[in-house]
Structures are given as C-alpha cells and as structure tokens.
N, CA, C and O atoms as a Tripos MOL2 file, in Angstrom:
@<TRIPOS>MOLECULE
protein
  296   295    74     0     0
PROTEIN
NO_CHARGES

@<TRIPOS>ATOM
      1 N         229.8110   -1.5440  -16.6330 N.3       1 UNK1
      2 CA        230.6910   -0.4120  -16.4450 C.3       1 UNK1
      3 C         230.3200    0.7180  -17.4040 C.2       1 UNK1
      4 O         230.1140    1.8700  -17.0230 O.2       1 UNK1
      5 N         230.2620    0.3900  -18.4260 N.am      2 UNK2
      6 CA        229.8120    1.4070  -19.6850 C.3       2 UNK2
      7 C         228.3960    1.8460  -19.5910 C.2       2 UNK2
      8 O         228.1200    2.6960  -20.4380 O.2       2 UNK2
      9 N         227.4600    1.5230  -18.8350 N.am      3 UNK3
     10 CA        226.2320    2.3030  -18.1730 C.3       3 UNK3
     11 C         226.3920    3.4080  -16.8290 C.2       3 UNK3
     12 O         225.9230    4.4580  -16.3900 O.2       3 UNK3
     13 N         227.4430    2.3170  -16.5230 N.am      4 UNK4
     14 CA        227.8460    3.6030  -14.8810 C.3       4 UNK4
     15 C         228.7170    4.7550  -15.2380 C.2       4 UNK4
     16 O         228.9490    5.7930  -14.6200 O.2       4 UNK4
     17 N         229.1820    4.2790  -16.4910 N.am      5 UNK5
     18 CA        229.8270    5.8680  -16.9820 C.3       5 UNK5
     19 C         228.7280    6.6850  -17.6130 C.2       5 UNK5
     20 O         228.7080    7.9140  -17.5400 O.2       5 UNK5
     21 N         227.7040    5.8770  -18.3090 N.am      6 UNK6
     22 CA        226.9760    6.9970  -18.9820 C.3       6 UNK6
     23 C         226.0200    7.6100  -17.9390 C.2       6 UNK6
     24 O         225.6400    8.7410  -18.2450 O.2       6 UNK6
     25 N         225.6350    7.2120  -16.9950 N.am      7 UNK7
     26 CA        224.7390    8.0990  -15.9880 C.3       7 UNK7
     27 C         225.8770    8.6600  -15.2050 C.2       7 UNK7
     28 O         225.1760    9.3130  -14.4310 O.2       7 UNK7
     29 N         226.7860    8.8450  -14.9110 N.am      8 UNK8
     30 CA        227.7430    9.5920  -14.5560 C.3       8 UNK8
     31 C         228.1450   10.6080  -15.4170 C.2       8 UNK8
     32 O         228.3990   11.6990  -14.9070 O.2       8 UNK8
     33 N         228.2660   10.4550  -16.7490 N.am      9 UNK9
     34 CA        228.3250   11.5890  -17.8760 C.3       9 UNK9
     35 C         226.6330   12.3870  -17.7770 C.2       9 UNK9
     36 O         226.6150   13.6170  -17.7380 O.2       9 UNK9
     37 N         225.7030   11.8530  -17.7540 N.am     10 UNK10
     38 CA        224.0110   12.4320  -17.8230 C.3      10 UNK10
     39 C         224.6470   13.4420  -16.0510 C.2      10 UNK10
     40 O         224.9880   14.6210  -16.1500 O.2      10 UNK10
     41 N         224.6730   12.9080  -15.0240 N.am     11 UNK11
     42 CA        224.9020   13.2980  -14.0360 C.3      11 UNK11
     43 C         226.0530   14.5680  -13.3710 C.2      11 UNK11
     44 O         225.9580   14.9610  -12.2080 O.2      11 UNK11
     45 N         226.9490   15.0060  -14.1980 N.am     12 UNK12
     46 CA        227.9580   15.7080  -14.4690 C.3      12 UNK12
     47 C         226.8670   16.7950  -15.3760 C.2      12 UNK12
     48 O         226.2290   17.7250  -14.8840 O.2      12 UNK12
     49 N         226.8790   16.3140  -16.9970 N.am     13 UNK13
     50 CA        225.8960   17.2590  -17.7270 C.3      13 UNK13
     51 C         225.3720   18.3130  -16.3980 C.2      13 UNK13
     52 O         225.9660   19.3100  -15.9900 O.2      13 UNK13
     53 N         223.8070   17.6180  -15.7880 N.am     14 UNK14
     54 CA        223.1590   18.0160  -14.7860 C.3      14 UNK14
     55 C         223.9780   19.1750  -14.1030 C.2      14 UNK14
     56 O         223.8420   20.3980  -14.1000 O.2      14 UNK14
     57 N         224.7950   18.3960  -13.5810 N.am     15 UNK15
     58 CA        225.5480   19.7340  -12.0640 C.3      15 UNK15
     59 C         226.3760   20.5180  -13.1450 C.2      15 UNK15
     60 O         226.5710   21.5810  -12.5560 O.2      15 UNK15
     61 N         226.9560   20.6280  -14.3210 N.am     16 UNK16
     62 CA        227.5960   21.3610  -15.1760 C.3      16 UNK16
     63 C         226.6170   22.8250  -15.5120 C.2      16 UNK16
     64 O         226.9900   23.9940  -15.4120 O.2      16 UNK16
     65 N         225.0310   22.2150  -16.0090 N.am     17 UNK17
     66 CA        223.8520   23.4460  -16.5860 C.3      17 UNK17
     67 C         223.3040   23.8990  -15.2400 C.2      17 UNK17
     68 O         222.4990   24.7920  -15.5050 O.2      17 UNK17
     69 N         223.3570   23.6970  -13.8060 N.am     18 UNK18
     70 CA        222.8890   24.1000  -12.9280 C.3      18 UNK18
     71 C         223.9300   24.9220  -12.5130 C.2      18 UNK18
     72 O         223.7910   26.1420  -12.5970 O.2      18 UNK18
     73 N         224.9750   24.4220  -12.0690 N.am     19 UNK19
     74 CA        225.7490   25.4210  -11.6900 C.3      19 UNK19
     75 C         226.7650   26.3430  -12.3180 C.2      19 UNK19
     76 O         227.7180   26.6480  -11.6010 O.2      19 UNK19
     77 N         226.7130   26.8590  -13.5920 N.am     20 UNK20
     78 CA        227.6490   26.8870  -14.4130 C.3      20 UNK20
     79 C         227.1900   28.1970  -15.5350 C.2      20 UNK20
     80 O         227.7850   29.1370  -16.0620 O.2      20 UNK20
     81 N         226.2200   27.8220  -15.5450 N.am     21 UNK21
     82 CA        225.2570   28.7380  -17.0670 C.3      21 UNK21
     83 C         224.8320   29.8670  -16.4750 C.2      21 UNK21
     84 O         224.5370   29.9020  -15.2800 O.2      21 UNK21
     85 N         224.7800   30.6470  -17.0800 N.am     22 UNK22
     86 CA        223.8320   31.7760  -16.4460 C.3      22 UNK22
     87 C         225.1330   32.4820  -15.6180 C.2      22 UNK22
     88 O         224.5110   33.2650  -14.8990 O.2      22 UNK22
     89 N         226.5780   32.6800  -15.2820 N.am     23 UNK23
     90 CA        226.8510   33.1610  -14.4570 C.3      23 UNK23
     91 C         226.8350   34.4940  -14.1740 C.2      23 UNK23
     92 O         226.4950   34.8500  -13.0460 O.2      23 UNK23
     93 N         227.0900   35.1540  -14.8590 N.am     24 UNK24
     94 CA        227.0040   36.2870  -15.2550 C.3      24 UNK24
     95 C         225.7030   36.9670  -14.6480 C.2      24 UNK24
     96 O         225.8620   37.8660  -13.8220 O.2      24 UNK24
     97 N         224.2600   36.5300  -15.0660 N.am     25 UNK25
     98 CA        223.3040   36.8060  -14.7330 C.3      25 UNK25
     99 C         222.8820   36.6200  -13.4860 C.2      25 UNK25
    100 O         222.0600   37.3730  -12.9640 O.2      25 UNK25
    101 N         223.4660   35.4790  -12.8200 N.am     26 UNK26
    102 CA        223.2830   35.4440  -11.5580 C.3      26 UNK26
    103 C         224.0020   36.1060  -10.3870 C.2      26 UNK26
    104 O         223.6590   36.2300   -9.2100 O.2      26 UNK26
    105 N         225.3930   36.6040  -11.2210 N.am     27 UNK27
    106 CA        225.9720   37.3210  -10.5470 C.3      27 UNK27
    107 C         225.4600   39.1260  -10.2800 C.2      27 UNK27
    108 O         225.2910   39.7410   -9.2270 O.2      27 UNK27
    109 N         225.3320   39.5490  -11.6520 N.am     28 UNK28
    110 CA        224.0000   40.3310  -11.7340 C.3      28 UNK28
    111 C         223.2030   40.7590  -10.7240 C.2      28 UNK28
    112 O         223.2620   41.8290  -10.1190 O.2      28 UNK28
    113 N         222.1680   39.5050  -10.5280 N.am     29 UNK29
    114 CA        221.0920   39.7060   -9.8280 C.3      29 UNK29
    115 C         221.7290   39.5770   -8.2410 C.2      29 UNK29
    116 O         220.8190   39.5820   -7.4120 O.2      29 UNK29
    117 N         222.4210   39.5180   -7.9380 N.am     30 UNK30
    118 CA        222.9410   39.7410   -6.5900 C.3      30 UNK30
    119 C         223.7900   40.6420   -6.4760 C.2      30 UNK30
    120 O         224.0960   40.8630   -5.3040 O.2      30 UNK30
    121 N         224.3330   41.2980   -7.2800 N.am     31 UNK31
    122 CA        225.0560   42.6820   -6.8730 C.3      31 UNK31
    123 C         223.4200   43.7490   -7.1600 C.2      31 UNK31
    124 O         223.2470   44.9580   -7.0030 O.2      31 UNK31
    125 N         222.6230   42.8460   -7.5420 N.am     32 UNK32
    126 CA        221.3450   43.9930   -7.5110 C.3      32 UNK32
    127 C         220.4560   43.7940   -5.9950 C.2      32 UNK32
    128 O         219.8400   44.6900   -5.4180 O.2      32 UNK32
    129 N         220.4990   43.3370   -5.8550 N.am     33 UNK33
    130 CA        220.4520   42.4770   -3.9800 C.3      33 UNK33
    131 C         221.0070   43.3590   -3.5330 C.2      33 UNK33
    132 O         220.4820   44.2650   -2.8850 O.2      33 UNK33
    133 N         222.4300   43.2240   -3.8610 N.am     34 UNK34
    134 CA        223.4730   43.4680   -2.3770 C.3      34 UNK34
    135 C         223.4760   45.5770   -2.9320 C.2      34 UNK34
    136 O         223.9280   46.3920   -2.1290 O.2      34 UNK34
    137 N         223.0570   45.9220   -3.9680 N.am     35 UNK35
    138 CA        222.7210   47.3320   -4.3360 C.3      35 UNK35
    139 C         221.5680   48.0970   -2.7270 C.2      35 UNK35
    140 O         221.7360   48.8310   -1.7530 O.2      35 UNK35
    141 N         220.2600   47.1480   -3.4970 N.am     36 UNK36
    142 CA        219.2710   47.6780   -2.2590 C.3      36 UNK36
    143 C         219.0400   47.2670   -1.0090 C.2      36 UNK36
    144 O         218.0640   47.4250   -0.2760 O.2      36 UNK36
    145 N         220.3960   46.5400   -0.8090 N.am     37 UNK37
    146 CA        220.6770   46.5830    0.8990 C.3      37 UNK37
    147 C         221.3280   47.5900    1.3650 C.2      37 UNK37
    148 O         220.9200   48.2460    2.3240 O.2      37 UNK37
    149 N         222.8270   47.9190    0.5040 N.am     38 UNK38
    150 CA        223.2090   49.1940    0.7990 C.3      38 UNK38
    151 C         222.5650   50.0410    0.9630 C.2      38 UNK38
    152 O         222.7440   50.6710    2.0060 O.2      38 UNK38
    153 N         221.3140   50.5580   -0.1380 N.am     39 UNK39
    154 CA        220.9310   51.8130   -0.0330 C.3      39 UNK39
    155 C         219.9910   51.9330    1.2220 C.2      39 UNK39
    156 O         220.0180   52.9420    1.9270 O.2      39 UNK39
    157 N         219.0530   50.7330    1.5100 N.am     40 UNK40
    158 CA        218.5800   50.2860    2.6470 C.3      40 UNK40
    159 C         219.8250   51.1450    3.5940 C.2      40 UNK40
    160 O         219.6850   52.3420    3.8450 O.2      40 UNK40
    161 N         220.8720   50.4590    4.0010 N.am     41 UNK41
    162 CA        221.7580   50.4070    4.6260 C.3      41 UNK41
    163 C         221.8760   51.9660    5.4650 C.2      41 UNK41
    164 O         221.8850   52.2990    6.6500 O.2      41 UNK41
    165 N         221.9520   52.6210    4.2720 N.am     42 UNK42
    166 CA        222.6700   54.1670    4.2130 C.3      42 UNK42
    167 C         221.2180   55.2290    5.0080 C.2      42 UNK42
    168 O         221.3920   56.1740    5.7780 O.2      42 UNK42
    169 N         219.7460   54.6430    4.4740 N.am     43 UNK43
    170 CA        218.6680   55.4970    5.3280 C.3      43 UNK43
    171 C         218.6600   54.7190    6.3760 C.2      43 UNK43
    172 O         218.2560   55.6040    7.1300 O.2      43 UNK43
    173 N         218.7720   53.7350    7.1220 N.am     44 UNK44
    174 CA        218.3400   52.9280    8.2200 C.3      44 UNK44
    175 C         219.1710   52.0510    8.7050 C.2      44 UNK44
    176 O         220.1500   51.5310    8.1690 O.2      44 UNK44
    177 N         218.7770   51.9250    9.6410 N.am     45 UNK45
    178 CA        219.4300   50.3430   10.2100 C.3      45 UNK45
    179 C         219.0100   49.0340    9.5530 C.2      45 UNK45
    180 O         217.8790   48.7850    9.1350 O.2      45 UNK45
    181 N         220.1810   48.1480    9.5150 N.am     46 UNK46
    182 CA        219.8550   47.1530    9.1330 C.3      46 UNK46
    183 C         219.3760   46.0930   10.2150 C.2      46 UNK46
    184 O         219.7290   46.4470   11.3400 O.2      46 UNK46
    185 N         218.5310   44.6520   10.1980 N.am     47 UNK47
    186 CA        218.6120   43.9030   11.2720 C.3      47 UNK47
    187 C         219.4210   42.9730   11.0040 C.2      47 UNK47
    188 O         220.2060   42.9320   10.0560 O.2      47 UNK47
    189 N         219.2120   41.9710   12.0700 N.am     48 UNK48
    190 CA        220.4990   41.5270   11.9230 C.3      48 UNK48
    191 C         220.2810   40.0200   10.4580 C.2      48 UNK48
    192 O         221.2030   39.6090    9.7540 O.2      48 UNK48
    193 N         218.9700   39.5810   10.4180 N.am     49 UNK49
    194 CA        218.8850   38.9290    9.2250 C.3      49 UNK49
    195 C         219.4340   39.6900    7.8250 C.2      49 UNK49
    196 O         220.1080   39.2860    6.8780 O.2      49 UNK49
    197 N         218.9110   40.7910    8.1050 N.am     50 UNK50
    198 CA        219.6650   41.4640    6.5270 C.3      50 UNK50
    199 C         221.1400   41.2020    6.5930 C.2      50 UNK50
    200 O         221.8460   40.6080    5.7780 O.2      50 UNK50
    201 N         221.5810   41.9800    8.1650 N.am     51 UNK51
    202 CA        223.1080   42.0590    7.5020 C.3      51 UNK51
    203 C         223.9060   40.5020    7.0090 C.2      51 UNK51
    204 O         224.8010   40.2560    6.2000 O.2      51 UNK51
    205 N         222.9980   39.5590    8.0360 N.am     52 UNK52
    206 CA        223.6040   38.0620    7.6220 C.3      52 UNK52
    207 C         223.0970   38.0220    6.2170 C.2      52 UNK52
    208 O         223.8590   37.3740    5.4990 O.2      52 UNK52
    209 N         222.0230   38.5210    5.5730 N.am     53 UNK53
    210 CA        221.6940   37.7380    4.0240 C.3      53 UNK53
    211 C         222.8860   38.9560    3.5370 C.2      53 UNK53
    212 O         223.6510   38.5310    2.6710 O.2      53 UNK53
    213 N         223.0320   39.8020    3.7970 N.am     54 UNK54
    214 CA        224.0970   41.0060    3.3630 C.3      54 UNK54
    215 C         225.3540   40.2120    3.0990 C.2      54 UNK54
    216 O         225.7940   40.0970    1.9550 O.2      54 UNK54
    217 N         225.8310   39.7610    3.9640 N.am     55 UNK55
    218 CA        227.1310   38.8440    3.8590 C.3      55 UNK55
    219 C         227.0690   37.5800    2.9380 C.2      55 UNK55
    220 O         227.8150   37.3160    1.9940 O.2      55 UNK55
    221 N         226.0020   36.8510    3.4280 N.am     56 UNK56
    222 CA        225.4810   35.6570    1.9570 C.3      56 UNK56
    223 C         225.8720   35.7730    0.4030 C.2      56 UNK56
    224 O         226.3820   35.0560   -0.4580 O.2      56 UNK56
    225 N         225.3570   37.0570    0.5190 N.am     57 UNK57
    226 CA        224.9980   37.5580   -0.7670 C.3      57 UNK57
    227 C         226.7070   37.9420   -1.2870 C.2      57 UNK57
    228 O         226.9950   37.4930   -2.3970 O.2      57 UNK57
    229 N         227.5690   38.5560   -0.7140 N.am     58 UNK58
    230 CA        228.8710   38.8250   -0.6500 C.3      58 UNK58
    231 C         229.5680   37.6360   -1.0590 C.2      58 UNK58
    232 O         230.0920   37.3420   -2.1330 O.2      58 UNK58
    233 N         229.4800   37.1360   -0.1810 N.am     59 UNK59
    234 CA        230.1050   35.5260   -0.5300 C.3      59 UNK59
    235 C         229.7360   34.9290   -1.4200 C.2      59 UNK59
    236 O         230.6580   34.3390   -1.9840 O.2      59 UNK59
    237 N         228.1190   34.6780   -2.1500 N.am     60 UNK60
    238 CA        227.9700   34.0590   -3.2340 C.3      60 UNK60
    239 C         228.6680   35.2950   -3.8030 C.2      60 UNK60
    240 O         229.8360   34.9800   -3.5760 O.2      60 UNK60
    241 N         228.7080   36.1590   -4.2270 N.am     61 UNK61
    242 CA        229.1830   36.8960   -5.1560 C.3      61 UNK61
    243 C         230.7220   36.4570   -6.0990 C.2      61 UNK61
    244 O         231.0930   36.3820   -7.2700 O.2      61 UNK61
    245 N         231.3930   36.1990   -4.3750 N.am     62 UNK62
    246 CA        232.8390   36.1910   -4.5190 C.3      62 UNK62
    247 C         232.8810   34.7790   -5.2840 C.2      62 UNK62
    248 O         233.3880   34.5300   -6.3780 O.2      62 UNK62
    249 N         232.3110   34.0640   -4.5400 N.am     63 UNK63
    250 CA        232.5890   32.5410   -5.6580 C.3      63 UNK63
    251 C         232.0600   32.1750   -6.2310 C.2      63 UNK63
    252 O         232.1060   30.9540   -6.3800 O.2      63 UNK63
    253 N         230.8840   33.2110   -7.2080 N.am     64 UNK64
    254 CA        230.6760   32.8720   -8.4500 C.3      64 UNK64
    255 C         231.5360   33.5000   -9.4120 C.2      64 UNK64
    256 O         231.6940   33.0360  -10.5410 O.2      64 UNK64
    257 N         232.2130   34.7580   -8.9110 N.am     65 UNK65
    258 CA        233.6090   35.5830   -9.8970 C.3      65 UNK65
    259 C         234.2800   34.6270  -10.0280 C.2      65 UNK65
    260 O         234.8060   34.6730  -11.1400 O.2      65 UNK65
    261 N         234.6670   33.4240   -9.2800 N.am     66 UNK66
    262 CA        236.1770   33.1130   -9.0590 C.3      66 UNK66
    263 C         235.6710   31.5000   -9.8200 C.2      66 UNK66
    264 O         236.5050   30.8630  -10.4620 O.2      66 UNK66
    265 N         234.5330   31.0880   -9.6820 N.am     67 UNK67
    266 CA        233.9520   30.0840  -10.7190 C.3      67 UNK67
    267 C         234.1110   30.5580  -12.0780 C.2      67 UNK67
    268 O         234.8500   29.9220  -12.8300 O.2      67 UNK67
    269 N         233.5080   31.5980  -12.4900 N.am     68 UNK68
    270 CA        233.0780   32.3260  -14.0710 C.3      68 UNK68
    271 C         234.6820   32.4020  -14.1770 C.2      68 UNK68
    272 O         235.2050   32.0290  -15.2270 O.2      68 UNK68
    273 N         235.6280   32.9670  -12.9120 N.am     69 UNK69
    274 CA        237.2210   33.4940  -13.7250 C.3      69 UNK69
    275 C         237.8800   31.9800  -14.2540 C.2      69 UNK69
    276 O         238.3930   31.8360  -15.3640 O.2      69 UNK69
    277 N         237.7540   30.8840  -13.2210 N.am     70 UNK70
    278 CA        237.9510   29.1860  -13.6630 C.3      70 UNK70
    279 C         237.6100   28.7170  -14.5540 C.2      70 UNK70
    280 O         238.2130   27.6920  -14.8720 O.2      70 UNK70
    281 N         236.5330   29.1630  -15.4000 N.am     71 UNK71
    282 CA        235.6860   28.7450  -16.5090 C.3      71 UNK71
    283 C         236.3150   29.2990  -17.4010 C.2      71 UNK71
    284 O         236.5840   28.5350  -18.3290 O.2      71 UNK71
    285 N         236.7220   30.4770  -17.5320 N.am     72 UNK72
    286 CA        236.9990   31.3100  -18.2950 C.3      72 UNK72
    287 C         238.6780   30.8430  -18.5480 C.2      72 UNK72
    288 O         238.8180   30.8740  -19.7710 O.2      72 UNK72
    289 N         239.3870   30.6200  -18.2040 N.am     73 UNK73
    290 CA        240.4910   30.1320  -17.6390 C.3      73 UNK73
    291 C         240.7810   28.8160  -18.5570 C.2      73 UNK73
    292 O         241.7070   28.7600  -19.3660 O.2      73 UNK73
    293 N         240.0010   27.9380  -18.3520 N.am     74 UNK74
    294 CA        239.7770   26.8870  -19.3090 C.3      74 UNK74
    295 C         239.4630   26.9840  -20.7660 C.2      74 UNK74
    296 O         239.3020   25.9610  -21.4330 O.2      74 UNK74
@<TRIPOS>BOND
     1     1     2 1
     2     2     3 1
     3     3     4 2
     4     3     5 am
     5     5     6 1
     6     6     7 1
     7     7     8 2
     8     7     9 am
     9     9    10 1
    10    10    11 1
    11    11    12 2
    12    11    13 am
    13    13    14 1
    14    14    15 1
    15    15    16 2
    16    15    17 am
    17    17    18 1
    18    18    19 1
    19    19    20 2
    20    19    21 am
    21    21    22 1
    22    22    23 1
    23    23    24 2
    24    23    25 am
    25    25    26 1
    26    26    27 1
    27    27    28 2
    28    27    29 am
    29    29    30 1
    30    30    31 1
    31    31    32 2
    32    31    33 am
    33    33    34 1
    34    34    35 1
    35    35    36 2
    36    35    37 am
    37    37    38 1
    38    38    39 1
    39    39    40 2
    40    39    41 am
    41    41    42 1
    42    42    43 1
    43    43    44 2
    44    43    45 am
    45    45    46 1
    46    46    47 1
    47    47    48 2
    48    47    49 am
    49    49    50 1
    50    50    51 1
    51    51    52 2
    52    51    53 am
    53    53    54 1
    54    54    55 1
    55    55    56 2
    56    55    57 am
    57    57    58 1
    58    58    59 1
    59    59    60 2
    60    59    61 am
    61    61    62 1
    62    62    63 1
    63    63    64 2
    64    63    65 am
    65    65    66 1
    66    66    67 1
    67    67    68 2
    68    67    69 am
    69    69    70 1
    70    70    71 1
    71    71    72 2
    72    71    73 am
    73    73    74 1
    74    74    75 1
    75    75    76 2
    76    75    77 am
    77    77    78 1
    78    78    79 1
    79    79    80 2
    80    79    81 am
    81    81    82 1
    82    82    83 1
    83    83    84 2
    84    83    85 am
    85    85    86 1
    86    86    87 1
    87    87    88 2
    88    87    89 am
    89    89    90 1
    90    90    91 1
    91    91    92 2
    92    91    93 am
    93    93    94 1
    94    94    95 1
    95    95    96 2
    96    95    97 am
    97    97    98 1
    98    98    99 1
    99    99   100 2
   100    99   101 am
   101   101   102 1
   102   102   103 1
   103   103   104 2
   104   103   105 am
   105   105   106 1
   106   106   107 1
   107   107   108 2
   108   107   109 am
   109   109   110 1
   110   110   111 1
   111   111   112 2
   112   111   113 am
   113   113   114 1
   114   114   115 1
   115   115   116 2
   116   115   117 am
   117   117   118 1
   118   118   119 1
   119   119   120 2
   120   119   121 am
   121   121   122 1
   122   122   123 1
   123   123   124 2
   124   123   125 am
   125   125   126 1
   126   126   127 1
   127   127   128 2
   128   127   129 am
   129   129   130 1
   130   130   131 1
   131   131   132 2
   132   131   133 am
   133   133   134 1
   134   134   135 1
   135   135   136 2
   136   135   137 am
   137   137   138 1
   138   138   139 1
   139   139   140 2
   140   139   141 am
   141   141   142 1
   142   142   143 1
   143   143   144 2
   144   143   145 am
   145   145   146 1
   146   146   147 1
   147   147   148 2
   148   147   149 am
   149   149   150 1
   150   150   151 1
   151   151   152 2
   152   151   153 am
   153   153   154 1
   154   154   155 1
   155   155   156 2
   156   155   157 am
   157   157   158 1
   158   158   159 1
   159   159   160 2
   160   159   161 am
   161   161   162 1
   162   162   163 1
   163   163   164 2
   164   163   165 am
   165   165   166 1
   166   166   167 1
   167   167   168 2
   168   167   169 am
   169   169   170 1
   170   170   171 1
   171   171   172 2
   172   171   173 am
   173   173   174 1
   174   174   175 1
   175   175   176 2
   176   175   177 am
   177   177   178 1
   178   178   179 1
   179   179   180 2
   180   179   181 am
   181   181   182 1
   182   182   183 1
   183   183   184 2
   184   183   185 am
   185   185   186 1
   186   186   187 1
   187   187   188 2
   188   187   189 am
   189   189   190 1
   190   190   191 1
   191   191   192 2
   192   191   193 am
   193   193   194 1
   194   194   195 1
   195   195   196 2
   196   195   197 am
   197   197   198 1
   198   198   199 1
   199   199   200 2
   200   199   201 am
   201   201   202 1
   202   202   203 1
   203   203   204 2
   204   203   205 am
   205   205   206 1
   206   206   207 1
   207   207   208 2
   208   207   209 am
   209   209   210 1
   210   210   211 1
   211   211   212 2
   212   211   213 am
   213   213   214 1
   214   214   215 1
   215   215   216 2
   216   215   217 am
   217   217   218 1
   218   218   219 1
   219   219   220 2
   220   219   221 am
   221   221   222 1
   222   222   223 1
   223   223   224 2
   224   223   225 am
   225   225   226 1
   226   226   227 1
   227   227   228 2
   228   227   229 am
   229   229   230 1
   230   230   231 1
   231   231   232 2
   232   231   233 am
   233   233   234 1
   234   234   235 1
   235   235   236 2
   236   235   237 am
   237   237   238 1
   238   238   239 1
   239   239   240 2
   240   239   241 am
   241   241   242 1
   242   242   243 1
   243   243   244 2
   244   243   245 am
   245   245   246 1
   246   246   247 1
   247   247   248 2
   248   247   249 am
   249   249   250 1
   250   250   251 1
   251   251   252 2
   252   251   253 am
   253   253   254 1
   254   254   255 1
   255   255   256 2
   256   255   257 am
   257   257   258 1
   258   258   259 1
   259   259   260 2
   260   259   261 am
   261   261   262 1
   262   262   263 1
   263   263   264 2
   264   263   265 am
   265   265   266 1
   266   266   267 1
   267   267   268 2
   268   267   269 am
   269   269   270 1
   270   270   271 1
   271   271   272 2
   272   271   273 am
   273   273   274 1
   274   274   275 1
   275   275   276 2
   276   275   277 am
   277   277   278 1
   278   278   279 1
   279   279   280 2
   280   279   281 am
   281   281   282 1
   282   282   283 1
   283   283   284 2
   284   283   285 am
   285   285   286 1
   286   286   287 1
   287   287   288 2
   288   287   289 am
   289   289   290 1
   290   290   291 1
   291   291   292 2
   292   291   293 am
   293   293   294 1
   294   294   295 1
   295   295   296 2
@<TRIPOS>SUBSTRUCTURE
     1 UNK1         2 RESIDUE 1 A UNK
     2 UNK2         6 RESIDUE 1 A UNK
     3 UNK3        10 RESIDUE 1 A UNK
     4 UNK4        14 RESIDUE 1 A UNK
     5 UNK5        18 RESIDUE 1 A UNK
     6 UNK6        22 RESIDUE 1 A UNK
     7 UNK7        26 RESIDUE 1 A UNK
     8 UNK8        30 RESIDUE 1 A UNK
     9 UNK9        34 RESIDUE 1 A UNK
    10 UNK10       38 RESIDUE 1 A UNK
    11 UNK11       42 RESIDUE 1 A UNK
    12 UNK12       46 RESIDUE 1 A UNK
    13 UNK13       50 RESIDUE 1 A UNK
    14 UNK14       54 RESIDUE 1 A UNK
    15 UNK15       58 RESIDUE 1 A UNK
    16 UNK16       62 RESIDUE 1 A UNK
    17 UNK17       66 RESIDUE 1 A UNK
    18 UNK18       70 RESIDUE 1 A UNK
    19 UNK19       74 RESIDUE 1 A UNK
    20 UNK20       78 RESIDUE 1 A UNK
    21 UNK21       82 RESIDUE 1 A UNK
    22 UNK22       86 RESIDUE 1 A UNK
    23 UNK23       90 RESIDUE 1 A UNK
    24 UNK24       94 RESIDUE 1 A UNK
    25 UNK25       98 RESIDUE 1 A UNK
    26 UNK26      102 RESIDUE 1 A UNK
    27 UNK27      106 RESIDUE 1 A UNK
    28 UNK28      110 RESIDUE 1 A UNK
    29 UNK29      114 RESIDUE 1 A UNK
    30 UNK30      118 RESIDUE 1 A UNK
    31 UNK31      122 RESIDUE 1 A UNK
    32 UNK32      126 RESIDUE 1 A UNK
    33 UNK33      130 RESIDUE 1 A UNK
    34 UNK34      134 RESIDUE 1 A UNK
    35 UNK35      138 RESIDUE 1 A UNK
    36 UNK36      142 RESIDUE 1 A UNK
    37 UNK37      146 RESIDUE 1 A UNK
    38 UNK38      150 RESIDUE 1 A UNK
    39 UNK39      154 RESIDUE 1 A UNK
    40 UNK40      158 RESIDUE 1 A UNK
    41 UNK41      162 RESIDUE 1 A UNK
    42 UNK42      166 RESIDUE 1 A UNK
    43 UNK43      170 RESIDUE 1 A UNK
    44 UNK44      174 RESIDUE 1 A UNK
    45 UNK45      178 RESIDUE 1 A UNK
    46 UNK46      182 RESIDUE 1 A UNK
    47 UNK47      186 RESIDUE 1 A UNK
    48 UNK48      190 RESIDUE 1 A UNK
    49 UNK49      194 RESIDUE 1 A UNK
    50 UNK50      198 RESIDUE 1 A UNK
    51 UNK51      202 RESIDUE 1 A UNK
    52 UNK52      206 RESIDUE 1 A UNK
    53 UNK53      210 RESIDUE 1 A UNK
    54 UNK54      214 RESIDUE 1 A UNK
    55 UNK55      218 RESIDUE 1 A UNK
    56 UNK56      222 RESIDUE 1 A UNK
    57 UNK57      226 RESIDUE 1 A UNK
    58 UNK58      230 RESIDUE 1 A UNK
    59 UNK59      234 RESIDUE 1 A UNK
    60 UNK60      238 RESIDUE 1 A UNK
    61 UNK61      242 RESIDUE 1 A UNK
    62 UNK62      246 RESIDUE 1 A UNK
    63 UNK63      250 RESIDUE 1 A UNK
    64 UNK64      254 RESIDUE 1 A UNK
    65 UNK65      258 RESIDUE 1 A UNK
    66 UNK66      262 RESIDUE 1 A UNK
    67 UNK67      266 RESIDUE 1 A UNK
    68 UNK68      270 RESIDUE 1 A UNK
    69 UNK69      274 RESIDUE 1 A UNK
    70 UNK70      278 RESIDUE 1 A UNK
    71 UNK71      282 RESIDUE 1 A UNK
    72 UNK72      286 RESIDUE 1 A UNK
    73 UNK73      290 RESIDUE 1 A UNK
    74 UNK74      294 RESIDUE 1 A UNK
C-alpha cells in the first residue's frame, strides 16, 4: 500500500508541473495567438480552420484564467 501511494504522490507531482506551472505564460502566448488572428481577421477572411483554432484558443484561454484564479484561491 505504501508504494501505491508513493507512485501516486510521483504521479500527481507529474500532472501538478505539467499542467499548472507556467500559467501565466501560457496564457500569454495564446492571447498572442488569438492577437494575430484578429488582426488577420480585420484585413481578410478567415477559413474556417482558423476560425475553429480561433475558438480553441478562446477556450483554452478561459480555462486556464479560471485554473490560475483556483490556484490562486488556494
């Protein structure tokens, strides 16, 4: 039992520094994304892959704020 907790603690660690660190920066780099799609946006048409990665990008946005605000929270 006391091994299946410790690779469960190693395993937590893991998904804690992957998804967790950096938020800020990653949030960052996708409002810098979702920047030169707009401006894209505003001379041209978009197709329709952009506007779907357009929306992607929106959505990760939203729930990495609302992760970083949970974190923060704690």
């Amino acid at each position: 039992m006391k091994e299946k907790f410790k690779l469960l603690k190693k395993a937590l660690k893991e998904w804690h520094v992957t998804h967790t660190q950096n938020l800020s920066a990653k949030i960052s780099a996708l409002k810098d994304k979702q920047t030169v799609f707009d401006e894209k946006g505003e001379k041209e048409a978009l197709t329709e892959d952009e506007v779907m990665e357009l929306h992607d990008i929106s959505v990760n946005i939203h729930s990495l704020s609302r992760l970083n605000t949970s974190i923060c929270w704690q």
